[in-house]
C-alpha positions in Angstrom: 104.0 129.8 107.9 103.3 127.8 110.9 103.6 124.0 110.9 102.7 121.8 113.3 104.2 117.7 113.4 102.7 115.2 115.4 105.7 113.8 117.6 103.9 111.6 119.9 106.3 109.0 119.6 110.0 109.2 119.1 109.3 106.4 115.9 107.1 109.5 114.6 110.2 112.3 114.7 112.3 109.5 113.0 109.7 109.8 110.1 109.4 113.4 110.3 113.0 114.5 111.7 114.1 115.9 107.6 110.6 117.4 107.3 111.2 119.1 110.7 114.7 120.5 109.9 113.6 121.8 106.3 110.9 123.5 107.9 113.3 125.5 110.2 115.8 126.0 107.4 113.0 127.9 105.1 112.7 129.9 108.1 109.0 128.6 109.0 107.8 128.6 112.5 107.7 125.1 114.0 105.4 123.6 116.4 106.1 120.0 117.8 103.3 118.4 119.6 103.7 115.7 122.3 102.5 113.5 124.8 104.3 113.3 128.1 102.4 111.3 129.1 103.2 108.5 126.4 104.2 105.4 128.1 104.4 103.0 125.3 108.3 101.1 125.9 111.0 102.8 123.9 108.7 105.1 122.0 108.4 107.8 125.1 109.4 111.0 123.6 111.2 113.5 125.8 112.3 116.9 126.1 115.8 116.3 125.2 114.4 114.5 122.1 112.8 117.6 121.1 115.4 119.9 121.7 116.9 118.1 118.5 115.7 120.5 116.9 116.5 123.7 118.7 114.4 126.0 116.5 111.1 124.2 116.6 108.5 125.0 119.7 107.4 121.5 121.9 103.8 122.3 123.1 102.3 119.7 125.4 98.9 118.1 124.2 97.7 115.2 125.8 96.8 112.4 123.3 92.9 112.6 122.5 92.3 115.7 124.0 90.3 118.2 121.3 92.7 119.2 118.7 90.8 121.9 116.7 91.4 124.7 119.5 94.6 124.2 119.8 95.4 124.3 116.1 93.2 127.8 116.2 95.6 129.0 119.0 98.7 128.1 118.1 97.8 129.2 114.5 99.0 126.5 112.4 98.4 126.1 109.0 99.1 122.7 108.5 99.3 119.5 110.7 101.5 116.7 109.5 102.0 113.2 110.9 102.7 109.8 109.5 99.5 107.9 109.0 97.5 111.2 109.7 94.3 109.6 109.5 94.8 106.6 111.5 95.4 108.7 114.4 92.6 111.3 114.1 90.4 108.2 114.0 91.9 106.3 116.7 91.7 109.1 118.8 88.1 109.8 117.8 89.1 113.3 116.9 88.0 113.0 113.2 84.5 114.8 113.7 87.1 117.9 114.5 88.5 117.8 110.9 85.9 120.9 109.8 86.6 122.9 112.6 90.3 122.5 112.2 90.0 123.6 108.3 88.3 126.7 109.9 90.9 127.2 112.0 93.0 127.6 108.8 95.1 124.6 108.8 95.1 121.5 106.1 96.2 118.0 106.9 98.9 116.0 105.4 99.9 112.4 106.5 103.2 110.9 105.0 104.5 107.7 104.8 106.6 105.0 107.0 108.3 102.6 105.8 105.5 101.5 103.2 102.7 101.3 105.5 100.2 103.5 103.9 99.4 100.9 101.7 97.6 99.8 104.7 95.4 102.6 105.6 91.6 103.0 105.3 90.5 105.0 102.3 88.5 106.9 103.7 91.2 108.4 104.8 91.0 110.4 101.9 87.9 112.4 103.0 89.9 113.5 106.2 93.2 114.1 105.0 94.2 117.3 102.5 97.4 115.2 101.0 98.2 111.6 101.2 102.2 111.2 100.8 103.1 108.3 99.2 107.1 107.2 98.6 106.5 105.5 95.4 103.5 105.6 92.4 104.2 101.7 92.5 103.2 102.6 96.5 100.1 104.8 95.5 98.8 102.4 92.7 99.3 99.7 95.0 97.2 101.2 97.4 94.4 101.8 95.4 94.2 98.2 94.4 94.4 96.5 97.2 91.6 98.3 98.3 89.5 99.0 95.2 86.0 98.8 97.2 86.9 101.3 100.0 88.0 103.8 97.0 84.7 103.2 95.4 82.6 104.0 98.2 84.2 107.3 98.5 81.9 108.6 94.8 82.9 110.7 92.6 83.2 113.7 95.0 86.9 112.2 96.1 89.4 112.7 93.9 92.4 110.2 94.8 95.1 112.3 92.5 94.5 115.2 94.0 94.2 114.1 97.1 97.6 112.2 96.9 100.9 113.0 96.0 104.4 111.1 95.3 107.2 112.6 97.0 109.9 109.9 98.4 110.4 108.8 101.7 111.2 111.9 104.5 112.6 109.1 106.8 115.2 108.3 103.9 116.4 111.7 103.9 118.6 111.3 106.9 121.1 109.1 105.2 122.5 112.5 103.9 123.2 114.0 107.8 124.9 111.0 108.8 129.1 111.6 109.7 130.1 107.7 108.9 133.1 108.7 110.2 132.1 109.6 113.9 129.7 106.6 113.7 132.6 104.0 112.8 134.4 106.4 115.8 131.7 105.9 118.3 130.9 102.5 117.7 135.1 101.1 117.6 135.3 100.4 114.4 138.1 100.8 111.6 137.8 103.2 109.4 137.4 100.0 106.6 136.0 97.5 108.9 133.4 95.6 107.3 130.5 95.5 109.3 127.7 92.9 109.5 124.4 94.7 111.1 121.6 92.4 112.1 118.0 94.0 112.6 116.6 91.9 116.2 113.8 89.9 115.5 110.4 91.2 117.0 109.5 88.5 120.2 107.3 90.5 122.1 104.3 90.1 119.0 100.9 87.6 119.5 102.8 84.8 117.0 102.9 81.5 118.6 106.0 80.4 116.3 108.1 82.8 117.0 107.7 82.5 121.0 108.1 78.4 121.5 110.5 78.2 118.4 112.8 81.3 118.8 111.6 81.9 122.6 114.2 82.3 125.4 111.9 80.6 127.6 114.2 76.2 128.2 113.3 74.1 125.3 111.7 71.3 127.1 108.9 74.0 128.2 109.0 75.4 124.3 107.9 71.7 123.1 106.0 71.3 125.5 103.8 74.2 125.3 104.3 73.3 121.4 102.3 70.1 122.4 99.7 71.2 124.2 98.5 73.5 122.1 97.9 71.4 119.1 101.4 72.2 117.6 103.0 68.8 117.5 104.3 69.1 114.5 106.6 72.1 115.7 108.4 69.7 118.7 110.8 68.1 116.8 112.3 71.2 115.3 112.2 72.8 118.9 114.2 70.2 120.8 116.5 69.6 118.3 118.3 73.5 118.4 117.1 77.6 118.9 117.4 78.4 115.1 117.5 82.1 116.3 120.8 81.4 118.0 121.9 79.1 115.4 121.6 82.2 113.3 123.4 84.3 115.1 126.2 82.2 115.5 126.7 81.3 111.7 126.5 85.5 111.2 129.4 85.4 114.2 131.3 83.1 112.3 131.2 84.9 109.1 132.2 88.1 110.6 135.2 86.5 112.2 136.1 84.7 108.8 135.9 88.1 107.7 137.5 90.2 109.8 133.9 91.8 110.3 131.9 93.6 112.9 128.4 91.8 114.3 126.1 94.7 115.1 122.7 93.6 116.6 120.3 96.6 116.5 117.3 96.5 118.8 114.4 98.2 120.5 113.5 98.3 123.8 110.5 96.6 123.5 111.7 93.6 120.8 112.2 91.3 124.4 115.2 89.7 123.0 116.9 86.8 124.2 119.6 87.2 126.3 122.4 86.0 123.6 122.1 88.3 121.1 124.3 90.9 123.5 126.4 88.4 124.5 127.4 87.3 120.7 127.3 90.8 119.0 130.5 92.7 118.9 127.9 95.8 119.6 124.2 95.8 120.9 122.6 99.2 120.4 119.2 100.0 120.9 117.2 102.6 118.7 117.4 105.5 120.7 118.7 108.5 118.7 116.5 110.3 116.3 118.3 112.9 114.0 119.9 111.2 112.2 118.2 108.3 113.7 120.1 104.9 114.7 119.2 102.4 111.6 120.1 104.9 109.2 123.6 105.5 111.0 124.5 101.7 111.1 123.2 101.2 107.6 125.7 104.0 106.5 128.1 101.9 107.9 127.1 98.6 107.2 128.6 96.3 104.5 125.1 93.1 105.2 122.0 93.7 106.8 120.2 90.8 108.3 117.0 91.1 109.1 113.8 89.2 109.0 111.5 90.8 106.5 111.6 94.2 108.6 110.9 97.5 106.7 114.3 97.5 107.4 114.9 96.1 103.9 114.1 99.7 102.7 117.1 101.3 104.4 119.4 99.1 103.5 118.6 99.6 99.7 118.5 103.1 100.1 121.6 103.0 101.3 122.9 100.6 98.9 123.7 97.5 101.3 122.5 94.4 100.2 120.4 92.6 102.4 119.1 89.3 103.4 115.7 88.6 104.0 114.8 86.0 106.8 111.9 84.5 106.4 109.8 84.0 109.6 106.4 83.6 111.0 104.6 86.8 110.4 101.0 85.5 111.3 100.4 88.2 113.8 100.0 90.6 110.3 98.2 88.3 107.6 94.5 90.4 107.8 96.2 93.1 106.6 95.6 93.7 102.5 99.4 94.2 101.5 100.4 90.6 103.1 101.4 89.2 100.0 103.5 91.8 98.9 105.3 92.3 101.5 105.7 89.0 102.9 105.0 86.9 100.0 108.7 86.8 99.1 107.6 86.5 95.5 110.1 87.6 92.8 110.6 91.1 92.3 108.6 91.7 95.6 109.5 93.9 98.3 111.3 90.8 100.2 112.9 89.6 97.4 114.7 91.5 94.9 118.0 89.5 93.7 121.1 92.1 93.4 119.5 94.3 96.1 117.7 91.9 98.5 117.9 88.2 98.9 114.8 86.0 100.4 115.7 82.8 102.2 114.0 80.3 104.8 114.4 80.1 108.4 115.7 76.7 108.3 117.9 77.5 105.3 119.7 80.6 106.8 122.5 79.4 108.6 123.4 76.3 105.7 123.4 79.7 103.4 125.9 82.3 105.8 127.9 79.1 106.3 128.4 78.6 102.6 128.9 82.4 102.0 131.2 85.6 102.3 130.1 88.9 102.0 131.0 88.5 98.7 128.4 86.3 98.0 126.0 89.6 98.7 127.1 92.3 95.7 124.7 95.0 94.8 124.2 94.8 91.5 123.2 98.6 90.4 120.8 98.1 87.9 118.6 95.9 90.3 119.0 98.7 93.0 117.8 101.3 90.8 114.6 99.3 89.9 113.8 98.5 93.3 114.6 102.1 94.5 112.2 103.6 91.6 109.4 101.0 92.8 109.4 101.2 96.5 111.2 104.1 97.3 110.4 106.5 94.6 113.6 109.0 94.8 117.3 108.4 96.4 118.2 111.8 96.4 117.4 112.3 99.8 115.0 115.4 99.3 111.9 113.9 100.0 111.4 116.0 102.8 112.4 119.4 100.5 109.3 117.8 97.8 106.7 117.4 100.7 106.8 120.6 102.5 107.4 122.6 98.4 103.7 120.9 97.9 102.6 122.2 101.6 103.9 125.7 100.8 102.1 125.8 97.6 99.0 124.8 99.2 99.0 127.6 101.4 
């Protein structure tokens, strides 16, 4: 069988790496399309990030270009990418979906990092198989957006167009060698380590730009001013809660004999003293196993600032601590509330697994605490793995391409 992955963008081969290798290690033919021509910062995917996967065949295909004759040519029988549909429409390829069924392949999209929760339901009428990590994910979905799923008639049906499987980005916990990570990075072999997920800059929210900014503070409360944000000037010149932060996390990790490991990407636009005060600045760059996941392995805290980040960490049983933010770049979208809400038992706040706590009350709460203070408590792990994640046994990927296979 011939499969063909979408792997326009080095975050997509992090989703799909697993998929990819259990592909090859059934023996099927493997087809990786890309972009050379993608130019987005830090998501440019290059040969040497294909050859990864030294089995699998990179063909070139230029991003909206028609799809449907390639898919005849190469032969494929199924096309897989996370978020499947968004693409096809945002490329304006989804009038090809008939003649790539004629061609012989069927489309599956999976899931990152709980996203598809997001997704247009109609959707559905392009795509074979929606993957969905968790039925908590899937049912989520379809009430948040009850009226799109209703416009779709009784010709649609959502089960059978949908299936639970896991996370395939999850599965890479289990290729990880913790060993040559700890090696790689200088760390003891039992060196606690404190890894802190970079807060986003480079997004259209206000806050997070004159409060968190690395731009002086006098032009921060000034531009605060001007722009009808008095209110905020006070907080601004009186200290950069971002470095605040990240000094309190310094301090911990030196009262406990802890590594501080910032993790960025390329295009996050940090300020300049997160390297400076991290014991190690990495960026996101490798893919199989990919970097989060290889830190996380490691990691005895994760920081981070309501990321989908909180997902790794609890599939790979660290307990985390969710800094609340400004997130007013993403409040159109339908699944605000649950996952920035930060209400109880919500995917931002899960005590014994994941911990919510203000901006303004972060550093007062690492100051107070020791890593101690942050025990996974099993039980609350489980329930939040079964609700968000779906599986922990890191076959995700095996479960998707079983229900591909079948398909066939």
């Amino acid at each position: 069988m011939t499969l063909g992955f979408v792997a326009f963008r080095k975050g997509f081969l992090r989703v799909l790496g697993s998929l990819i290798q259990a592909a090859l290690d059934r023996s099927h033919r493997v087809v990786l399309l890309w972009d050379p021509e993608q130019a987005k910062p830090g998501e440019a995917v290059t040969p040497a990030d294909l050859a990864v996967w030294p089995g699998a065949e990179p063909h070139a295909y230029h991003l909206g270009a028609p799809l449907a004759p390639v898919v005849e040519r190469l032969g494929l029988r199924a096309l897989v990418a996370p978020s499947l549909d968004t693409y096809l429409r945002a490329a304006r390829l989804e009038g090809e979906v008939d003649a790539i069924r004629r061609a012989g392949a069927r489309l599956y999209s999976v899931d990152y990092a709980f996203e598809t929760v997001t997704a247009d339901p109609a959707g559905y009428r392009l795509i074979d198989t929606t993957f969905y990590t968790s039925q908590y994910q899937r049912e989520l979905h379809w009430r948040l957006m009850a009226e799109g799923f209703a416009r779709l008639g009784p010709g649609v049906d959502r089960a059978a167009r949908s299936a639970v499987a896991g996370s395939s980005m999850m599965d890479q916990l289990a290729v990880v060698d913790r060993a040559a990570v700890r090696k790689r990075y200088g760390l003891a072999s039992d060196q606690p380590v404190v890894l802190l997920m970079s807060l986003k800059m480079a997004v259209p929210d206000q806050w997070r730009r004159l409060h968190w900014g690395g731009s002086p503070r006098l032009w921060r409360a000034a531009r605060a001013a001007l722009g009808g944000h008095g209110d905020w000037v006070p907080e601004i010149l009186r200290g950069h809660g971002y470095r605040e932060l990240v000094l309190a996390l310094r301090a911990l990790c030196r009262r406990e004999g802890a590594a501080l490991i910032v993790k960025s990407r390329e295009k996050n636009a940090d300020p300049g003293f997160l390297r400076r005060l991290a014991d190690v600045f990495v960026y996101d760059e490798a893919l199989y196993p990919y970097t989060s996941m290889e830190l996380m392995a490691v990691a005895s805290l994760c920081v981070h600032f309501q990321s989908g980040a909180v997902l790794e960490a609890a599939f790979a049983g660290v307990p985390s601590l969710s800094v609340a933010v400004s997130q007013s770049h993403l409040e159109d979208y339908a699944s605000f509330d649950e996952v920035y809400g930060g209400r109880p038992w919500s995917l931002q706040n899960f005590p014994g697994i994941v911990w919510p706590v203000g901006h303004r009350e972060a550093v007062g709460r690492i100051e107070r605490s020791g890593l101690g203070a942050f025990a996974v408590d099993p039980e609350a792990r489980r329930r939040y793995v079964e609700k968000f994640l779906g599986f922990d046994d890191t076959r995700s990927s095996v479960r998707i391409l079983e229900a591909i296979e079948r398909a066939d």
